[in-house]
Wavefront OBJ file of the C-alpha trace (Angstrom):
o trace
v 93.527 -133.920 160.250
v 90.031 -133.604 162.164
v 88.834 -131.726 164.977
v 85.790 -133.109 167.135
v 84.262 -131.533 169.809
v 83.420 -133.295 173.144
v 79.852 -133.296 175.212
v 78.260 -129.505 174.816
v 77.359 -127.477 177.879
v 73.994 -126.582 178.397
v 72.604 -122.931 177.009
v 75.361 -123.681 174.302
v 72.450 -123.701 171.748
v 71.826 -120.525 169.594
v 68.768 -119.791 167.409
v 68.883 -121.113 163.662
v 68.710 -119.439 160.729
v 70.825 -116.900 162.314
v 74.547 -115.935 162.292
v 76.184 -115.159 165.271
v 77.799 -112.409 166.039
v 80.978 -112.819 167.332
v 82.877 -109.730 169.750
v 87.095 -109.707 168.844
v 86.389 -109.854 172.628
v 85.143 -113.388 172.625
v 88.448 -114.748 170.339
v 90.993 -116.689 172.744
v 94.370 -116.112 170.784
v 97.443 -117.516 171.962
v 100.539 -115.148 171.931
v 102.445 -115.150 168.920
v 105.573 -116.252 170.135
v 103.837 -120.092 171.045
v 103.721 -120.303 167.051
v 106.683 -122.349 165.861
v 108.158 -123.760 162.926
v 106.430 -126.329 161.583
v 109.123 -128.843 160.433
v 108.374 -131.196 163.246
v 104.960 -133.042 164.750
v 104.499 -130.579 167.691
v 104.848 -127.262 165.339
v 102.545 -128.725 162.554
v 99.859 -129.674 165.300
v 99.720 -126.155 166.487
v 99.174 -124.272 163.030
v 95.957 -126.619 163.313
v 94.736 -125.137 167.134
v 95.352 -121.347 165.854
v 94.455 -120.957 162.322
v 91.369 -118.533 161.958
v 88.593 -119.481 159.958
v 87.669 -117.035 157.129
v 85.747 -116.230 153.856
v 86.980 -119.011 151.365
v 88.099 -121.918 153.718
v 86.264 -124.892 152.786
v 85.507 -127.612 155.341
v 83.473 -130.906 155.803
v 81.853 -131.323 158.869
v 80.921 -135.123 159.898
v 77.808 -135.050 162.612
v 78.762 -138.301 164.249
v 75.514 -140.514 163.790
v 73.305 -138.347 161.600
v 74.778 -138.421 158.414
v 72.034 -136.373 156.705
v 73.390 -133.254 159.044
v 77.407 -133.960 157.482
v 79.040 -132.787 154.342
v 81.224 -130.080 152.915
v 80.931 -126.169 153.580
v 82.661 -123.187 152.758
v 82.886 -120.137 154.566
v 81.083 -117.028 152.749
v 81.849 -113.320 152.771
v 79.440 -112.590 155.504
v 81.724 -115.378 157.446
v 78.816 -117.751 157.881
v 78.315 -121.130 156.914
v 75.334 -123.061 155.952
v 73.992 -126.323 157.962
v 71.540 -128.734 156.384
v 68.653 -127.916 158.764
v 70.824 -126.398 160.962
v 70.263 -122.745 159.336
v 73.181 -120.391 159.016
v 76.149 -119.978 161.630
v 79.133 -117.497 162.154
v 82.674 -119.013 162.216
v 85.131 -116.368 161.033
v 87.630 -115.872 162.768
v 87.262 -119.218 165.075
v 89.350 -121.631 165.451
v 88.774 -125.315 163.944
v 87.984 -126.350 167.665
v 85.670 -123.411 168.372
v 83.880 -124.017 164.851
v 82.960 -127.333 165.830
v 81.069 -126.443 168.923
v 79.532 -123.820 167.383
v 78.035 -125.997 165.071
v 77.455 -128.398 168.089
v 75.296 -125.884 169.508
v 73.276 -125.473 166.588
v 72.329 -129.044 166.178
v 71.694 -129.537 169.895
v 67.878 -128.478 169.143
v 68.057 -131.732 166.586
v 70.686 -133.989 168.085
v 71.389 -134.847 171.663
v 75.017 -134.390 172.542
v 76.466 -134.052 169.051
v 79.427 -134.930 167.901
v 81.410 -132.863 165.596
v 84.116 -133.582 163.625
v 85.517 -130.830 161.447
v 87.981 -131.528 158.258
v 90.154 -128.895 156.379
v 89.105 -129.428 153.029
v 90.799 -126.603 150.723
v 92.171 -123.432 152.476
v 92.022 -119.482 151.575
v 95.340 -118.116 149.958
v 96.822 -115.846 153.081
v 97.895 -112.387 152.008
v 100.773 -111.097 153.822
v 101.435 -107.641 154.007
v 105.225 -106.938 154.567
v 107.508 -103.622 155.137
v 110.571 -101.892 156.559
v 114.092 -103.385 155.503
v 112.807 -106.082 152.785
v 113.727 -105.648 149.198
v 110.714 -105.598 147.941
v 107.899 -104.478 150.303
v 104.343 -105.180 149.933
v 101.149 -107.465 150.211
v 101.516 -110.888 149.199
v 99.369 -113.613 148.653
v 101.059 -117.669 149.210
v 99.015 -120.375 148.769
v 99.384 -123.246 151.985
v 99.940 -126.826 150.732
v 99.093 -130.039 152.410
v 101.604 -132.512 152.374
v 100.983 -136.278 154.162
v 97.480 -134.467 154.871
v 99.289 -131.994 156.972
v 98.848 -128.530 155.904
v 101.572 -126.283 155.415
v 101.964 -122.447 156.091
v 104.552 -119.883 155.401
v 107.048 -118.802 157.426
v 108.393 -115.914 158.972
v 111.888 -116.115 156.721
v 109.713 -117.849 153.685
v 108.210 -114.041 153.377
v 111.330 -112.471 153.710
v 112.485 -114.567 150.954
v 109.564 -114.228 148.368
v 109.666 -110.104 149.555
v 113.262 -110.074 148.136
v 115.210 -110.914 151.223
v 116.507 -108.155 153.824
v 118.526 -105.171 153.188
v 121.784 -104.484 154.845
v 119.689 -102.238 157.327
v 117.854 -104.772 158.983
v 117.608 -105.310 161.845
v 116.257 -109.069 163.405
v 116.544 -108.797 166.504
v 113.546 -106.782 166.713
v 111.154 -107.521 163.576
v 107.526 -106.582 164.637
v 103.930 -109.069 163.608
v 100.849 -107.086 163.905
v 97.565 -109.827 163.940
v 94.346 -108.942 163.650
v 92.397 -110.416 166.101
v 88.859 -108.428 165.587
v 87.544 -105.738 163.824
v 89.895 -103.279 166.000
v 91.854 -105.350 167.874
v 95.430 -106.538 167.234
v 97.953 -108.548 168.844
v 101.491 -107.064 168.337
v 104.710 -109.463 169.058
v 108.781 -108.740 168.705
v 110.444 -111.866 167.067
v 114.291 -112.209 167.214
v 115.780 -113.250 164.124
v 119.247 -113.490 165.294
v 118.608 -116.527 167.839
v 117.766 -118.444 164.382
v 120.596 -117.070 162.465
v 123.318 -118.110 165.069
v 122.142 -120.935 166.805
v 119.625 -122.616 164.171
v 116.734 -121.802 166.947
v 113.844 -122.403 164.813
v 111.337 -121.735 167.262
v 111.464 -117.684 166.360
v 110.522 -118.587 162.585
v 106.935 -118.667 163.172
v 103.878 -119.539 161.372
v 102.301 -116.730 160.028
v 98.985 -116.517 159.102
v 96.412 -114.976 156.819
v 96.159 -110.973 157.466
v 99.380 -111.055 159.408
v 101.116 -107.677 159.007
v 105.635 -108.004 159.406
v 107.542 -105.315 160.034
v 111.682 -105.771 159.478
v 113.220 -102.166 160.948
v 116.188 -100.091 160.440
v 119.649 -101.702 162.307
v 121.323 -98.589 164.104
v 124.367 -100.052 163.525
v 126.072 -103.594 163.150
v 129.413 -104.815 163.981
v 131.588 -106.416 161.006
v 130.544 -110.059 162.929
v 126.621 -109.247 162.344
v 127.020 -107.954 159.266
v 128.838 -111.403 157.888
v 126.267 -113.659 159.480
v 123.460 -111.783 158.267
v 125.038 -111.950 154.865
v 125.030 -115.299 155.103
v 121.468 -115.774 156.386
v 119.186 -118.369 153.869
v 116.432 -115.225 153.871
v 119.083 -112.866 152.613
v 119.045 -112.305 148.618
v 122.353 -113.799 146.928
v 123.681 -110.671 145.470
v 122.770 -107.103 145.061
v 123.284 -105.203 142.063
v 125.765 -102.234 141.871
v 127.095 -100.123 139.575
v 130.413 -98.909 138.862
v 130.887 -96.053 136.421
v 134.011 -94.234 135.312
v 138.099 -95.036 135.528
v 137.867 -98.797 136.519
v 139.544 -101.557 134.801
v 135.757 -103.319 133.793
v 133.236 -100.522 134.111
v 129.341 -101.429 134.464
v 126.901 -103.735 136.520
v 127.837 -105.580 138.979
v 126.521 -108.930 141.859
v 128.215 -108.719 145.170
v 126.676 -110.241 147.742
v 124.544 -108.545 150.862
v 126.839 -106.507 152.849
v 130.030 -105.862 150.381
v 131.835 -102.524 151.464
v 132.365 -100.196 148.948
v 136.590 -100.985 148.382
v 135.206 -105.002 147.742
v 133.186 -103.282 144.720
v 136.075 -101.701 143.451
v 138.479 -104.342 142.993
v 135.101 -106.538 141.806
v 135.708 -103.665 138.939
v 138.710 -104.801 138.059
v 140.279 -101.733 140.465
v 141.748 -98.532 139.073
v 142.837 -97.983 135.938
v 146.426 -95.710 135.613
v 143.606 -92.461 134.721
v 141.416 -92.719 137.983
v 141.385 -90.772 140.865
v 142.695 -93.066 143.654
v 142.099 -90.576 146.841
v 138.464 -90.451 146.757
v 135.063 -91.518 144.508
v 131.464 -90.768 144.436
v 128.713 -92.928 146.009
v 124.796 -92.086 144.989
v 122.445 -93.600 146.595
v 118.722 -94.061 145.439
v 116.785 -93.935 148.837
v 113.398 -95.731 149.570
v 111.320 -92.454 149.998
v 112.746 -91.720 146.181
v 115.275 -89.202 146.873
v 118.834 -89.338 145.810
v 121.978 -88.951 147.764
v 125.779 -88.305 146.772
v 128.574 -89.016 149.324
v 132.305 -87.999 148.570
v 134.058 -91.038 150.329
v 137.841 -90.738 150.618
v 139.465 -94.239 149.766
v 142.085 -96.338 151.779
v 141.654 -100.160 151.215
v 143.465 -100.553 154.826
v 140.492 -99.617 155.944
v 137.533 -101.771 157.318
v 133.676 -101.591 156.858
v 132.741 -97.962 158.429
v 130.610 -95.025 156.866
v 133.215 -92.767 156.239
v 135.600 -94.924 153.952
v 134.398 -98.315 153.140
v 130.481 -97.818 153.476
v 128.623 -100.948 153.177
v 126.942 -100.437 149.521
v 122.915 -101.086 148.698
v 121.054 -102.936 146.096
v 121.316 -100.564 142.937
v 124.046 -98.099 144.400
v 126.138 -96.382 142.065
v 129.826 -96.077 142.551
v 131.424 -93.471 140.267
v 135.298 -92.699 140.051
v 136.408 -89.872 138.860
v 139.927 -89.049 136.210
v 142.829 -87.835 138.550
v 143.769 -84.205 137.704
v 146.986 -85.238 136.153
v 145.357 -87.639 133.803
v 143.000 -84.645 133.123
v 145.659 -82.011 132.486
v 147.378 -84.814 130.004
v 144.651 -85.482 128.587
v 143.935 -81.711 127.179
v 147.542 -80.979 127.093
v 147.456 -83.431 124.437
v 144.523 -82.291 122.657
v 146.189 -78.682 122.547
v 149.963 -79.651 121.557
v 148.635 -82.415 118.949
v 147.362 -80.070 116.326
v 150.980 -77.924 117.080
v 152.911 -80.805 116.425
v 151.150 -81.355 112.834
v 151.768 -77.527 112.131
v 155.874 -78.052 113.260
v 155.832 -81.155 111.558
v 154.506 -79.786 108.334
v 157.002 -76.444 108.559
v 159.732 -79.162 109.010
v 158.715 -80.829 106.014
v 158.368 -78.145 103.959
v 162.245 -76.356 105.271
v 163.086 -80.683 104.269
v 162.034 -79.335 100.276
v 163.828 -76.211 100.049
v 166.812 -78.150 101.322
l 1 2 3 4 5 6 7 8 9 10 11 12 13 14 15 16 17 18 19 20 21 22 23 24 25 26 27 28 29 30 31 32 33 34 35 36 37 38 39 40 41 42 43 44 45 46 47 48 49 50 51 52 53 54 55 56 57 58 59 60 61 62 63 64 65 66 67 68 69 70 71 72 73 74 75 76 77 78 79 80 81 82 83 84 85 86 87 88 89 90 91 92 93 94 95 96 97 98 99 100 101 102 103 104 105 106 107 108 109 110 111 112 113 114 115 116 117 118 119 120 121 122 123 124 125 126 127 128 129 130 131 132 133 134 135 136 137 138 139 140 141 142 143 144 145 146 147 148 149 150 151 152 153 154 155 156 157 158 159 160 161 162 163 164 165 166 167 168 169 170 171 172 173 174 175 176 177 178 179 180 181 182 183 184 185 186 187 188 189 190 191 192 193 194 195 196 197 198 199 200 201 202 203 204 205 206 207 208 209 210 211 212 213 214 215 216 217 218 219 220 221 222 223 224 225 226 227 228 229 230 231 232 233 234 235 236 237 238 239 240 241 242 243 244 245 246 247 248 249 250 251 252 253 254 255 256 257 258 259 260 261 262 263 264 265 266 267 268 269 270 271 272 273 274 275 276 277 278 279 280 281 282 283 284 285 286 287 288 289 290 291 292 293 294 295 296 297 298 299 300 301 302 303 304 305 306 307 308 309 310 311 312 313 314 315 316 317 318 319 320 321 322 323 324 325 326 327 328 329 330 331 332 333 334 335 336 337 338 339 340 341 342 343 344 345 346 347 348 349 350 351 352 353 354 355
């Protein structure tokens, strides 16, 4: 993949040996929501017309003609690059296209009408910073790969997935990209994840790029249909982990997948053993912000999904049922009466001698 600029307007030239600065004002970016998925030619043409140039990108620039002015060059921390004769010149946060006539500009003192043809050589890793509704939350750093000399990016879902998946809070239809467009500037758009999830639309699973901030927020609620399809969803993680403590026929950790109610864990448990209290259990809840919550939730496995008595459980919930009364009383009625029966068995015994 090249990109070449065409003939370069007059008073395009800037001084050498200089780096130019560049106003967030000056950046043309093209609304978020024009970035698509790039499993097909059209998608993996546009990563190519909006990817930002920054510190670490290396390039090789071909000067049609003049190849003393061409070879490779990688973008430094200041966000310059350096030109064989052509001095020093600013390209972060350009565009491949924009680069090129930059560069054209600077040769125009040397060259008339240059030609530029720019080549992605070897990319920056792109850190990702993502929150909200993810399992695990967090900056993250993905290499892109070329493949057929195409380079690839990651995805909107492909960071969901590497961040854990999505809770069974999220909610898609409104998951929020911040991009950084200049030093205070930022272009905010609202992708709907549900469009992909029912209908296969793959034009909301974007390209993201380097710097991109995502945003998955908290589902007020969700019907029993949206909470199956999410469920199912291939950025979803395949199970959560929940544990189930107390009067169960097989105690301890289990996987359920996203979305099991709480009576789905219970019978994963092997259901109630003949000591358990069967009218209600304990559910306690580690919460993001570190705090812990108990809820007494009455059981009735007529019931559907709803907060009150099937809850929909979380990763790393614990489920806790509690020994029914009666068992209880039993259970100390026969710790009392068993050392009486000894003593009336050994009274017995001894009235059995005298006999």
């Amino acid at each position: 993949m090249f990109f070449t600029t065409g003939c370069v307007l007059p008073g395009y030239a800037q001084e050498q040996s200089t780096i130019r600065q560049q106003q967030s004002s000056d950046i043309s970016v093209p609304p978020l929501q024009t970035l698509r998925q790039i499993g097909d030619t059209e998608a993996s043409e546009s990563w190519s017309d909006h990817y930002r140039l920054g510190p670490g990108d290396v390039i090789k620039i071909d000067v049609f003609g003049a190849e003393e002015y061409s070879g490779e060059a990688i973008v430094l921390q200041d966000g310059a690059i350096g030109l064989p004769r052509g001095g020093r010149v600013f390209v972060q946060g350009q565009t491949f296209q924009q680069a090129a006539e930059s560069i054209a500009g600077t040769y125009t003192t040397y060259i008339r009408n240059p030609l530029i043809t720019i080549t992605p050589i070897k990319l920056r890793p792109i850190r990702i910073a993502i929150s909200g509704e993810v399992n695990h939350p967090g900056s993250y750093t993905v290499e892109s790969t070329q493949n057929n000399q195409e380079q690839k990016f990651p995805t909107l879902t492909q960071i969901i997935a590497q961040a854990g998946g999505i809770t069974a809070r999220a909610n898609l239809k409104k998951i929020e990209i911040r991009r950084p467009v200049g030093s205070d500037q930022a272009q905010v758009a609202t992708i709907n994840l549900w469009n992909l999830v029912q209908s296969s639309d793959l034009s909301q699973d974007i390209v993201l790029q380097s710097g991109d901030e995502v945003h998955v927020p908290t589902a007020a609620n969700l019907s029993a249909q949206e909470l199956t399809e999410l469920a199912s969803a291939n950025f979803a993680p395949p199970a959560i982990r929940v544990y189930v403590a107390g009067e169960v026929a097989r105690p301890g950790l289990i996987e359920v997948p996203l979305n099991t109610p709480l009576n789905q864990a219970i019978l994963v448990a092997g259901g109630f053993n003949e000591r358990a209290d069967r009218d209600s259990v304990n559910l306690v809840r580690l919460n993001p912000n570190g705090t812990i919550t108990k809820q007494d939730v009455e059981i009735d496995f007529n019931e559907g999904v709803n907060e009150e008595n099937n809850p929909i459980l979380m990763n790393q919930d614990v489920v806790v049922v509690e020994r029914s009364v009666t068992a209880d009383f039993s259970q100390v009625a026969g710790m009392v009466l068993s050392p009486l029966s000894q003593i009336l068995n050994t009274i017995l015994g001894f009235r059995g001698l005298f006999r």
